[in-house]
PyMOL commands that place a pseudoatom at each C-alpha (Angstrom):
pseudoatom trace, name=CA, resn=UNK, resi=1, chain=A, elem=C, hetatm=0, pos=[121.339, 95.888, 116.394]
pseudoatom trace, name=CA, resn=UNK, resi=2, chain=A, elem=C, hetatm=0, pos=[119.172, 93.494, 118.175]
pseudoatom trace, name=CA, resn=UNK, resi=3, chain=A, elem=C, hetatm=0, pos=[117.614, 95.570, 120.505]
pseudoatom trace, name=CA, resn=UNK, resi=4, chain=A, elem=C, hetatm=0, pos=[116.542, 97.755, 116.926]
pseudoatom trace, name=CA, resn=UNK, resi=5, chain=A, elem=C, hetatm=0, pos=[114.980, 94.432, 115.604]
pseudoatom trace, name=CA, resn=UNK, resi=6, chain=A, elem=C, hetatm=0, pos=[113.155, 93.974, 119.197]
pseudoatom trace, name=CA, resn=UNK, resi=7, chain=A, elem=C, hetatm=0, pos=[110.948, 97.179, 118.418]
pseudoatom trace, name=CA, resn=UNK, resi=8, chain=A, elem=C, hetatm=0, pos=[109.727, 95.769, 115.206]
pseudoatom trace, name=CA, resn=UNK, resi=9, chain=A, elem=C, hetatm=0, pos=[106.323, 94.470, 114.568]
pseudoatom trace, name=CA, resn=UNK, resi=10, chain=A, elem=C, hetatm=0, pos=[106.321, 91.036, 114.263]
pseudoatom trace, name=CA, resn=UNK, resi=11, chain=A, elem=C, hetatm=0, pos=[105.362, 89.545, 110.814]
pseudoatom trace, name=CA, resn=UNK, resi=12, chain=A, elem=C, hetatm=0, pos=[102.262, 87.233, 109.928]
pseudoatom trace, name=CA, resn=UNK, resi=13, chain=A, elem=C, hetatm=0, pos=[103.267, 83.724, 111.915]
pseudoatom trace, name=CA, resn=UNK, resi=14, chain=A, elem=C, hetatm=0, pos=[105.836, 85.386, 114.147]
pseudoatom trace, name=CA, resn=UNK, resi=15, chain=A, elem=C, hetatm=0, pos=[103.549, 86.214, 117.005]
pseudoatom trace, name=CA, resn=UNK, resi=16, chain=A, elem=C, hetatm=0, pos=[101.875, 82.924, 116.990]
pseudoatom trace, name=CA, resn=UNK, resi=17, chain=A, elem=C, hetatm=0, pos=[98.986, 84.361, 114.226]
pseudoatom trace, name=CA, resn=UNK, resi=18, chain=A, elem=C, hetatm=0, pos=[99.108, 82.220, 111.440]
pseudoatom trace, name=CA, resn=UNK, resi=19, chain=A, elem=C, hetatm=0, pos=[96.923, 83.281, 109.233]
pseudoatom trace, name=CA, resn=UNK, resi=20, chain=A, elem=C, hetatm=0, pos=[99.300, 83.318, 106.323]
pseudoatom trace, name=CA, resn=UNK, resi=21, chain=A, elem=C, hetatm=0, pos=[101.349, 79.982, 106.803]
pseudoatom trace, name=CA, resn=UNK, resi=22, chain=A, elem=C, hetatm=0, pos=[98.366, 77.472, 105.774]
pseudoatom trace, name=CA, resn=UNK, resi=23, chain=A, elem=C, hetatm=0, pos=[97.110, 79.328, 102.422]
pseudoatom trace, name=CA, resn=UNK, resi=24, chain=A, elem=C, hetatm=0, pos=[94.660, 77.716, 100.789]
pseudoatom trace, name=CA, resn=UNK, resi=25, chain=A, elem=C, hetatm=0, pos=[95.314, 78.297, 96.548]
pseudoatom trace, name=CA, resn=UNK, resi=26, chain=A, elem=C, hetatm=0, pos=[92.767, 79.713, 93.526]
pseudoatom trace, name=CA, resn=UNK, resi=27, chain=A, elem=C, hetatm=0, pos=[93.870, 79.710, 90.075]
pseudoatom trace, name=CA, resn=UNK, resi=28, chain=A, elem=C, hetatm=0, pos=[92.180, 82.283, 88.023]
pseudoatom trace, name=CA, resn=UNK, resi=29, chain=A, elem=C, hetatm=0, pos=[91.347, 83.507, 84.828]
pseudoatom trace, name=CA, resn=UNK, resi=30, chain=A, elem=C, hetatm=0, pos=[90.782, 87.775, 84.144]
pseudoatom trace, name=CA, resn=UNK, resi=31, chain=A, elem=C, hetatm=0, pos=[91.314, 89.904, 82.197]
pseudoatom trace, name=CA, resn=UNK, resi=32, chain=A, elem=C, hetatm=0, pos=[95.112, 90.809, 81.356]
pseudoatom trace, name=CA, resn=UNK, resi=33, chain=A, elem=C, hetatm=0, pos=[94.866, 94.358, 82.139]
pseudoatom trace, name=CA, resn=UNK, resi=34, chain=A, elem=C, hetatm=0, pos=[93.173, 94.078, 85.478]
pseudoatom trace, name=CA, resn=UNK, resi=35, chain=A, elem=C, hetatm=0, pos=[95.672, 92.191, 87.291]
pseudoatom trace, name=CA, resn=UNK, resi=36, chain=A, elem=C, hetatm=0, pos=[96.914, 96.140, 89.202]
pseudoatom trace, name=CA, resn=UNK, resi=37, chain=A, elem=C, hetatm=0, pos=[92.821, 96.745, 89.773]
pseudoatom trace, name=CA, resn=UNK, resi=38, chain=A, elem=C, hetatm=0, pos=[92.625, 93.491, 91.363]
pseudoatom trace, name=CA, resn=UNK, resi=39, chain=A, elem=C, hetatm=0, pos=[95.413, 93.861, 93.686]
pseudoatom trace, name=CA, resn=UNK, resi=40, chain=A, elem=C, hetatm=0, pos=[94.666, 97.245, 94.526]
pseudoatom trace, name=CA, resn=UNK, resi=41, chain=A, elem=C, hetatm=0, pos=[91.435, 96.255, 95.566]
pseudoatom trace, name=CA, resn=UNK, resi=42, chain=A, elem=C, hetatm=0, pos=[93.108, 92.720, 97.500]
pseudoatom trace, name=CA, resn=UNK, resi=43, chain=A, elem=C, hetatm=0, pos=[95.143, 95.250, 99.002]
pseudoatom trace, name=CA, resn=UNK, resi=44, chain=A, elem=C, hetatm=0, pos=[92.506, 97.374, 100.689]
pseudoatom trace, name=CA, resn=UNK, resi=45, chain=A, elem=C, hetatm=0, pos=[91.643, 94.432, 102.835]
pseudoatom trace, name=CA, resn=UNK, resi=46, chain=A, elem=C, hetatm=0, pos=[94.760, 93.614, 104.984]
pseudoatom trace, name=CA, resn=UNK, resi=47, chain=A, elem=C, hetatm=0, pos=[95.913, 89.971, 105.254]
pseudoatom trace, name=CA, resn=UNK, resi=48, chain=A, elem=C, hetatm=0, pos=[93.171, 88.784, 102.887]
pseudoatom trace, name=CA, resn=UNK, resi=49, chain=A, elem=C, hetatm=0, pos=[94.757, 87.482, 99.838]
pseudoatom trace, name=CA, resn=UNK, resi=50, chain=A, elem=C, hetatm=0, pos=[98.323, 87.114, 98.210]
pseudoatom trace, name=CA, resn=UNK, resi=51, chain=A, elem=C, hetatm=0, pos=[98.206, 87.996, 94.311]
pseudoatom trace, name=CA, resn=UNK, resi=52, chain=A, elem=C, hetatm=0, pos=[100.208, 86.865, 92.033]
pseudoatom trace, name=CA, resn=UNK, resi=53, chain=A, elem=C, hetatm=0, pos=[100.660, 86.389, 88.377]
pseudoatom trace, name=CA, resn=UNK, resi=54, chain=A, elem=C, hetatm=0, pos=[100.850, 82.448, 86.908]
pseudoatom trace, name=CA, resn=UNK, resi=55, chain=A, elem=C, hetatm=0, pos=[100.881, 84.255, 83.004]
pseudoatom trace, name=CA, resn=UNK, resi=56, chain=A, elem=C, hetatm=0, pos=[100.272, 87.825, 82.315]
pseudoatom trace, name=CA, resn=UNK, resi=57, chain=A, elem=C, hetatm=0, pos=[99.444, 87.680, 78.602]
pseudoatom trace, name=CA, resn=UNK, resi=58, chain=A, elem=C, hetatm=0, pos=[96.806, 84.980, 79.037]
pseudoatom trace, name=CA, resn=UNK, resi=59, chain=A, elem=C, hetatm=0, pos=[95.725, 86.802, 82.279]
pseudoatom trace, name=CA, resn=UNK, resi=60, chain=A, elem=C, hetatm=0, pos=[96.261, 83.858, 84.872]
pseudoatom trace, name=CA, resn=UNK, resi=61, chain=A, elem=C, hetatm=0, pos=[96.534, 84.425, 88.277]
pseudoatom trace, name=CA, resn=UNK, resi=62, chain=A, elem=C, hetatm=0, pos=[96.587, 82.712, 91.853]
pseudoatom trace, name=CA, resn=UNK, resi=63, chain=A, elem=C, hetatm=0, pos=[94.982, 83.985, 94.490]
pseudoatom trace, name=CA, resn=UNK, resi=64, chain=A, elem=C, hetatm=0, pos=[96.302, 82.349, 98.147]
pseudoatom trace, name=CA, resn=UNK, resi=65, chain=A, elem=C, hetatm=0, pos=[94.540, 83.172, 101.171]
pseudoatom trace, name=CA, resn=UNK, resi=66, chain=A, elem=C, hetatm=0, pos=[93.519, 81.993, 104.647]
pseudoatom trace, name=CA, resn=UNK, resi=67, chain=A, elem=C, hetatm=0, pos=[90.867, 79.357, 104.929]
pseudoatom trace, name=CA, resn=UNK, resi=68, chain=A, elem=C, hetatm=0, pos=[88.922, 81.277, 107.211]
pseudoatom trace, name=CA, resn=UNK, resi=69, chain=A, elem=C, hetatm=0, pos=[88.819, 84.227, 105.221]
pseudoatom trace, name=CA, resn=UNK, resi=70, chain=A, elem=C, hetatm=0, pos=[87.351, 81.604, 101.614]
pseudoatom trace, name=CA, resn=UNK, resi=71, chain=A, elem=C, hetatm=0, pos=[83.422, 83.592, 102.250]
pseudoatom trace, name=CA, resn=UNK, resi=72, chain=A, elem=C, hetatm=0, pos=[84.662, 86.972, 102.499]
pseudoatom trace, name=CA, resn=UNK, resi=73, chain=A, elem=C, hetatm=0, pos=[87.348, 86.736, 99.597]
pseudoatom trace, name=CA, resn=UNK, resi=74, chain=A, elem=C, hetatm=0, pos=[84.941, 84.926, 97.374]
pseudoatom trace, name=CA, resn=UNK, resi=75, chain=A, elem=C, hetatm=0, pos=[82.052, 87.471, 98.315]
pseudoatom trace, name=CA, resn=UNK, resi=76, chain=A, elem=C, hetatm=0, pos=[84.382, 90.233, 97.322]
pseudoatom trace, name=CA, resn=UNK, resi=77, chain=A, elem=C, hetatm=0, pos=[85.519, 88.220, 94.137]
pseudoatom trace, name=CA, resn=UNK, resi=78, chain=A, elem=C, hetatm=0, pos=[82.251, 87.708, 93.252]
pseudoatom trace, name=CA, resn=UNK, resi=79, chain=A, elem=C, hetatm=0, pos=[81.243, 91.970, 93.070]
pseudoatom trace, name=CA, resn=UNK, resi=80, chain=A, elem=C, hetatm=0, pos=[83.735, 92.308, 91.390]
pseudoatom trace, name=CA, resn=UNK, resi=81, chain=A, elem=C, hetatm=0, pos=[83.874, 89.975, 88.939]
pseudoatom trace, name=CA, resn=UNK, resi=82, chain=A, elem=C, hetatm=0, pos=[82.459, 91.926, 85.971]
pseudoatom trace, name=CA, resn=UNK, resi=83, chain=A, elem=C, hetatm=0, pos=[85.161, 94.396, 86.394]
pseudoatom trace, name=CA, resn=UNK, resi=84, chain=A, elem=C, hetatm=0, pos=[88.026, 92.143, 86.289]
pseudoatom trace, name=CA, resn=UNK, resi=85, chain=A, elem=C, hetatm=0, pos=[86.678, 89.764, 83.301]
for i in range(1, 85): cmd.bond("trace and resi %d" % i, "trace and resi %d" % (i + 1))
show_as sticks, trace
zoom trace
């Protein structure tokens, strides 16, 4: 059974990439029925962003991501910010 777990790729911080251990954390506000756009979208860029939903009625989210990655995620929040509001 170990030797199956061997062939595995390792996950974010296993393989000495961590990217996703030190997050940094933005609390949102958008519109209730965009949270699934806005992860869609998160999820088309790999290892940008963690989504997740503080209150679904009122529409609040966080958004935790990698320092490094702040510019892009904030570029890409900004176009498309008009969608999600």
């Amino acid at each position: 059974m170990r030797a199956a777990m061997a062939d595995r790729p390792a996950l974010p911080g296993q393989n000495g990439n961590n990217k996703m251990q030190n997050l940094q954390k933005l609390c949102l506000r958008i519109s209730p029925n965009k949270f699934h756009l806005l992860k869609f979208i998160l999820e088309g860029y790999d290892n940008m962003a963690i989504i997740s939903s503080l209150d679904s009625k009122k529409g609040l989210i966080i958004v935790r991501y990698p320092e490094e990655l702040s510019r892009d995620l904030f570029n890409l929040l900004a176009s498309v910010a008009t969608k999600i509001s």
